[in-house]
C-alpha positions, 0 to 999 in steps of 0.5 A: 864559667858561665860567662865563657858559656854564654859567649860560646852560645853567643858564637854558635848562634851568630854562625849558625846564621843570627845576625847577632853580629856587628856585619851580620851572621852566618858560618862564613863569619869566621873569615871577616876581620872582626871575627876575632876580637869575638874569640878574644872575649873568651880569655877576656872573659876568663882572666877578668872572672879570675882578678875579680874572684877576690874583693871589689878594690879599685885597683883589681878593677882597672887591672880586671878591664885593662888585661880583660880588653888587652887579651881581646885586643891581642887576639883579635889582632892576631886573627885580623892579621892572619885572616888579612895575611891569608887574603894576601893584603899589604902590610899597610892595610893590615896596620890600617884596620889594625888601628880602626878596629883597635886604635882609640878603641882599646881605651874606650873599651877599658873605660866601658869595661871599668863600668861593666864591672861595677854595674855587675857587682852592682846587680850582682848584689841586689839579685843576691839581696832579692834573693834573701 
């Protein structure tokens, strides 16, 4: 819960005109084509908090990044191509940006999200033994 909390204020502060993201800021961000890899961090972020909710297997690791980064993935590729539809792009862009901003991407993000989640349980743990 927190973490789709933080992403929401992460969103509203870039609309409001932060130039929190990758092209900037500001409330005509929406339209941009990366916009929506950056609402696909909140079901990233809700199913990757329900597979790790149990114990730290290996396994639930690579499952937690691989369906965490495939929900952003799937929906920032479907606002890509809506946003790219509605300015009346070719299909050829579409696939075209569709591979730069998703291509060789997905198994970067896969292998960076692997290690979120164990530098996170990592520090998740010394907080809590800090906190003793």
């Amino acid at each position: 819960r927190l973490g789709i909390l933080s992403i929401i204020l992460y969103m509203a502060a870039g609309l409001t005109g932060l130039p929190l993201f990758a092209g900037g800021g500001g409330i005509n961000y929406y339209m941009q084509h990366g916009f929506g890899y950056i609402l696909g961090f909140i079901p990233g972020i809700y199913t990757t908090g329900n597979i790790l909710s149990s114990k730290l297997k290996p396994f639930n690791t690579f499952r937690a990044a691989f369906i965490g980064v495939t929900s952003v993935h799937l929906v920032g590729i479907i606002y890509l191509a809506t946003v790219l539809f509605i300015k009346h792009e070719s299909i050829f862009t579409v696939f075209g940006w569709i591979w730069q901003l998703s291509g060789m991407q997905f198994f970067y993000d896969i292998i960076f999200a692997i290690l979120a989640i164990l530098i996170g349980r990592l520090i998740r743990k010394a907080l809590w033994i800090a906190m003793d």
